[in-house]
Structure formats: C-alpha cells, structure tokens
Steps between C-alpha positions, in 0.01 A plus 500: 500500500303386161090607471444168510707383799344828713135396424564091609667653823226751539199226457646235697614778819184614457290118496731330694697721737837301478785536776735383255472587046753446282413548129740320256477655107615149323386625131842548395564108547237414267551742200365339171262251694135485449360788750808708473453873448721723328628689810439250734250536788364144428651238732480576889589313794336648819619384846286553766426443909158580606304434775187447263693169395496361842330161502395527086638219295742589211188531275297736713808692516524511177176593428502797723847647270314422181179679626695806606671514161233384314487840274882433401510131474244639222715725285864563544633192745516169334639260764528540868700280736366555822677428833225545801574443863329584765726675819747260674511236202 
C-alpha cells in the first residue's frame, strides 16, 4: 500500500468508520495531465458505505470525505471521485 493511499484509509476509518473502503490509485491513467505527479499518488477513487451517510444528500456526503481528507486534497491528491453510500443502498 502507497503513503498516500494508507493516510486517506487511515483519515476516513478514523472520521467515518466505514463497513465497506475500497481505495482505487487511478494516477497511472492520467500520466502527463495537469495534476499528475511523477510517481503517481494523484488521482484516487474511494468507495465507501457508512452509516454516517445515512439520510445525507450526495453533497453532505461529500462534504464529510472532503473534510476528512481535507489535509491531502491540499498537497499530494489532485482529483477524487468519490462513491458514498450509506448501508443497504
């Protein structure tokens, strides 16, 4: 596991106490494009279940991933796709 991908699992276990994380590297599929970094760690996609989304709209859910990665969302991760359902959706 990359330093980067261990500290987004880490914050968002830690914030949001998922029953379900999976934490997609997807920097190698945009190589060369604004954002890229030379040895990837750039582009994430972050699938998640969590019963802190139940009854939040896609933005609030949203917001509460951001907030929890706020500090790499910062510095080394450029774009995030985020996939956030709450348990039995």
């Amino acid at each position: 596991m990359t330093e980067v991908r261990r500290r987004i699992e880490d914050r968002l276990k830690t914030a949001l106490a998922p029953l379900e994380l999976d934490i997609i590297d997807d920097s190698a599929a945009h190589a060369g494009h604004a954002g890229a970094r030379a040895g990837g760690e750039s582009h994430f996609t972050v699938d998640i279940v969590s019963e802190a989304f139940a009854g939040k709209s896609r933005i609030a859910r949203h917001r509460l991933v951001n907030n929890a990665l706020a500090e790499e969302l910062a510095g080394p991760v450029h774009a995030l796709v985020i996939r956030a359902r709450a348990p039995g959706e």
